[in-house]
N, C-alpha and C positions, 0 to 999 in steps of 0.2 A: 504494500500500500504506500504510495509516494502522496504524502502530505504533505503543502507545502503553505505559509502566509504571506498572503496579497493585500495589497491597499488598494480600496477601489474608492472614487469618489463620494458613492450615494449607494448605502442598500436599498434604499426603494423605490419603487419602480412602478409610474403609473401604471397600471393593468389595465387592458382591454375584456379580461375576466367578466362574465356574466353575475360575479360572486363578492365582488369588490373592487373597492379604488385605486387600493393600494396592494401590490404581492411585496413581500420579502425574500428573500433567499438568503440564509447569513452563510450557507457552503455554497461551491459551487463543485458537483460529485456530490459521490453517494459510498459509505462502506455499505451499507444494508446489499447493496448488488444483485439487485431484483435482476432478474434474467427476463422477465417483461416491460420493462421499464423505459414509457416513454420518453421520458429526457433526457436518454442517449443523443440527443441531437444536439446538447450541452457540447458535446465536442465540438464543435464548429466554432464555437468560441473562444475556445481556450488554448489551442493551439497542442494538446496532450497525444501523445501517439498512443498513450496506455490503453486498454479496453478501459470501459465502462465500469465501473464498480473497483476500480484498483488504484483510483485519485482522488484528493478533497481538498479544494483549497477552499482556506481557511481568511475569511474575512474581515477586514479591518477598514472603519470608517472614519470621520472625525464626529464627537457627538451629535446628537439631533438637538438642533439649534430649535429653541420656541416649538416646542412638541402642541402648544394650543392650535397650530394651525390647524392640527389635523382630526382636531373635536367633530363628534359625527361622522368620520370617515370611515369605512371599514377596510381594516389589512386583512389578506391574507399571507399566510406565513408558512411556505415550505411546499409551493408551488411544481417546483424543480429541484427539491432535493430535501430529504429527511433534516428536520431542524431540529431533533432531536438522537439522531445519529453518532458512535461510539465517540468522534471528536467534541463534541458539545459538552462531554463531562470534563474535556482537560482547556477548552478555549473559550467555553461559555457563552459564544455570540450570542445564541440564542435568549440568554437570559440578559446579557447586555442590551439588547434590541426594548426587552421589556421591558427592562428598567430605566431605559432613555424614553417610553412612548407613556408611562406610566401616571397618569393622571391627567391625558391629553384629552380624555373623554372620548378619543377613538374605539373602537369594536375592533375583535381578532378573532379569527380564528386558524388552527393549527392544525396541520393534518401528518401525520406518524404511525410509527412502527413499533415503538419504542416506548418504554416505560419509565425512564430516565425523567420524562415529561413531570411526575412526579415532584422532584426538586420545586417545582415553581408554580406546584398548584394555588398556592398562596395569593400570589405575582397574576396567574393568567386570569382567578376568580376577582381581581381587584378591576378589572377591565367589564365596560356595558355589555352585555350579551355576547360573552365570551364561548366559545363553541369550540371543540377539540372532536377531533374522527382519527379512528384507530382503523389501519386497513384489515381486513379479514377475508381471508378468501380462502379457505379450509380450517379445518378442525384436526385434520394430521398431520402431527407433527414432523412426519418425514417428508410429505409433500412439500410442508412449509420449505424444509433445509434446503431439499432440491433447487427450490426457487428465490431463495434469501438469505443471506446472513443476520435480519435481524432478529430480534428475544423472538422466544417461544408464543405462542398462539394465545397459551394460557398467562402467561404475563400482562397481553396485552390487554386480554379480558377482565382481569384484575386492577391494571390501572382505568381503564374504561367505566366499572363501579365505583370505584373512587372517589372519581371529579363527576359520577353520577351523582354518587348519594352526598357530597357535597355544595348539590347545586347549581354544578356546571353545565352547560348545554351539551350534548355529548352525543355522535353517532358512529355507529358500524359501517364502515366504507364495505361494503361484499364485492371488491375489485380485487382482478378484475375475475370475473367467472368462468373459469373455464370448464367446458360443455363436457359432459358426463362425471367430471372430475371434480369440481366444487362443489359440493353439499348444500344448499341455499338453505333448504328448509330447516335444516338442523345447525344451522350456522343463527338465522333467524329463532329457533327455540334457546340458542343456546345467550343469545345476547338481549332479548325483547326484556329482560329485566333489571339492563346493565345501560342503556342509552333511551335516548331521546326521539332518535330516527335511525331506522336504516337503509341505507343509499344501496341500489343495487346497479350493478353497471358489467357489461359484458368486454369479455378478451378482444382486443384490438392488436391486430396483426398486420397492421399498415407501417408498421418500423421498420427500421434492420433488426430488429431481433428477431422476426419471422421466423429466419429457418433455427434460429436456437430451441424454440419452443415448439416449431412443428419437429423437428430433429429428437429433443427432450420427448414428444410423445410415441414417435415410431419407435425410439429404446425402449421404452418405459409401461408405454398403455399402448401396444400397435395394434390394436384391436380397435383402435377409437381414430387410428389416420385417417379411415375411408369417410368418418364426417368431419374432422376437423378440414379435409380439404375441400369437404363439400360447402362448409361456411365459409372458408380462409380462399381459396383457390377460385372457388365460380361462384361465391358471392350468395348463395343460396340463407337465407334468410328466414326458415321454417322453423327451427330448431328456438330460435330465440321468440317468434311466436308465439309455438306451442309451451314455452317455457313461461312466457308471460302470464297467458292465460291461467297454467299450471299454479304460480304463485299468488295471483290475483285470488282464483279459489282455495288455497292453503289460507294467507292473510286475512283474509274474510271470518273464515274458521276460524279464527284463532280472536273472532272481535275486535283486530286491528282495521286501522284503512290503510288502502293501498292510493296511492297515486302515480301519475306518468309528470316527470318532468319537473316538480314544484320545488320552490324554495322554501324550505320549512324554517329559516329563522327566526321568523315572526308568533310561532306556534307557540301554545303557553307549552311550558316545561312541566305542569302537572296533568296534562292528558297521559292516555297511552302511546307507548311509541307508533309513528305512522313510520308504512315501508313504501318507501319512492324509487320508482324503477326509472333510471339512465339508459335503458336500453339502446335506444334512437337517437338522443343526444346527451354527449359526456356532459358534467355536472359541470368538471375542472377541465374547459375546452384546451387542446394542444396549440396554445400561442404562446403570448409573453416569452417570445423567442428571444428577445434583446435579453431576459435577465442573466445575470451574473455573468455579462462580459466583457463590463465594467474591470 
């Protein structure tokens, strides 16, 4: 892992996000090394020959000058790259970030892998309508390794109740799902008592990582290549359908609402959790290309 510390002018960085004003990035890389991981396009920026997952540079700004500007704004935080990631325990950005934006009246929210996240529950619940999302997208833990270096599944589920039962706004990311292979409905039994929402959003295979994870299944599950290329290859779009449907009537059962597409920030925190399906479009669209390359 080649870590290295950069000075960049500004970590934030208007967003054209659907989700907010403001993105953060305080890395640019990732050690978590998701092997689906769409901000591999992050190279482009930085000039790294390294693969993906095996660099983090480490950022350095001059403080946030008059943090009132940004009363009412909302950040997002960790866009393109886990901001709570094994470097955050020894360089802090991440909490530096907070503690410079910290009584600005701006809104955040975080989205991770990581449990580390903890150190600053304090910090993140001191911020308006503060929101954290932990990804999940299996319940097995060897599938997990396969596809990540970061904590355990059950880790994440544990800090996820946490900054639940603390008050914080909190959702299960079920990104991304991959077809026969992700559990939804037992991913959903197993978090509907731990968050606030849960985001469901399907495997996108429009990266270069393509052949790593259609590669990863002809080893691993080749029993499941002849539909992964039937969705990945000719674009065949039934499967996600039929899956919609499939959830829509599970969710229902279960006394939940389901919705397509919705922003649920505004939702009070003492209903029950509502499951929101991405299917059609991502939540967290693939832009804010300029960030972190500064």
């Amino acid at each position: 892992m080649l870590i290295r510390e950069i000075q960049v002018k500004n970590v934030i960085t208007k967003s054209n996000l659907p989700i907010c004003d403001y993105s953060v990035n305080p890395y640019t890389g990732c050690e978590h090394a998701c092997k689906y991981c769409y901000a591999c396009f992050m190279k482009r920026f930085t000039g790294h020959e390294e693969n993906w997952g095996e660099f983090v540079d480490v950022k350095f700004w001059q403080p946030i000058k008059n943090a009132k500007k940004f009363e009412g704004k909302e950040f997002f935080i960790g866009s393109v790259t886990d901001p709570y990631q094994p470097s955050e325990e020894k360089y802090g950005r991440t909490r530096a970030l907070l503690e410079q934006l910290k009584d600005s009246g701006a809104s955040i929210s975080v989205a991770t892998k990581s449990d580390l996240i903890l150190r600053d529950l304090e910090l993140i619940r001191s911020f308006p309508n503060a929101q954290v999302s932990w990804s999940v997208n299996t319940l097995d833990e060897s599938f997990k390794s396969d596809m990540d270096n970061a904590v355990s599944i059950e880790r994440r589920l544990a800090a996820m109740k946490t900054f639940h039962d603390a008050g914080v706004r909190t959702a299960c990311f079920v990104s991304p799902i991959f077809p026969e292979i992700t559990d939804v409905k037992a991913i959903i039994e197993k978090s509907k008592d731990k968050c606030h929402s849960i985001w469901l959003e399907n495997l996108n295979l429009r990266g270069t990582f393509k052949p790593t994870v259609l590669g990863y299944v002809e080893r691993m599950r080749p029993e499941l290549l002849p539909l992964y290329k039937d969705i990945y290859s000719y674009g065949n779009d039934a499967y996600w359908r039929a899956l919609d449907a499939e959830l829509r009537e599970y969710v229902e059962r279960l006394g939940l609402e389901y919705v397509v597409n919705e922003d649920t920030i505004s939702r009070p925190i003492d209903l029950p959790p509502v499951v929101v399906n991405y299917f059609y479009h991502s939540k967290i669209k693939k832009s804010a290309r300029k960030e972190g390359a500064d």
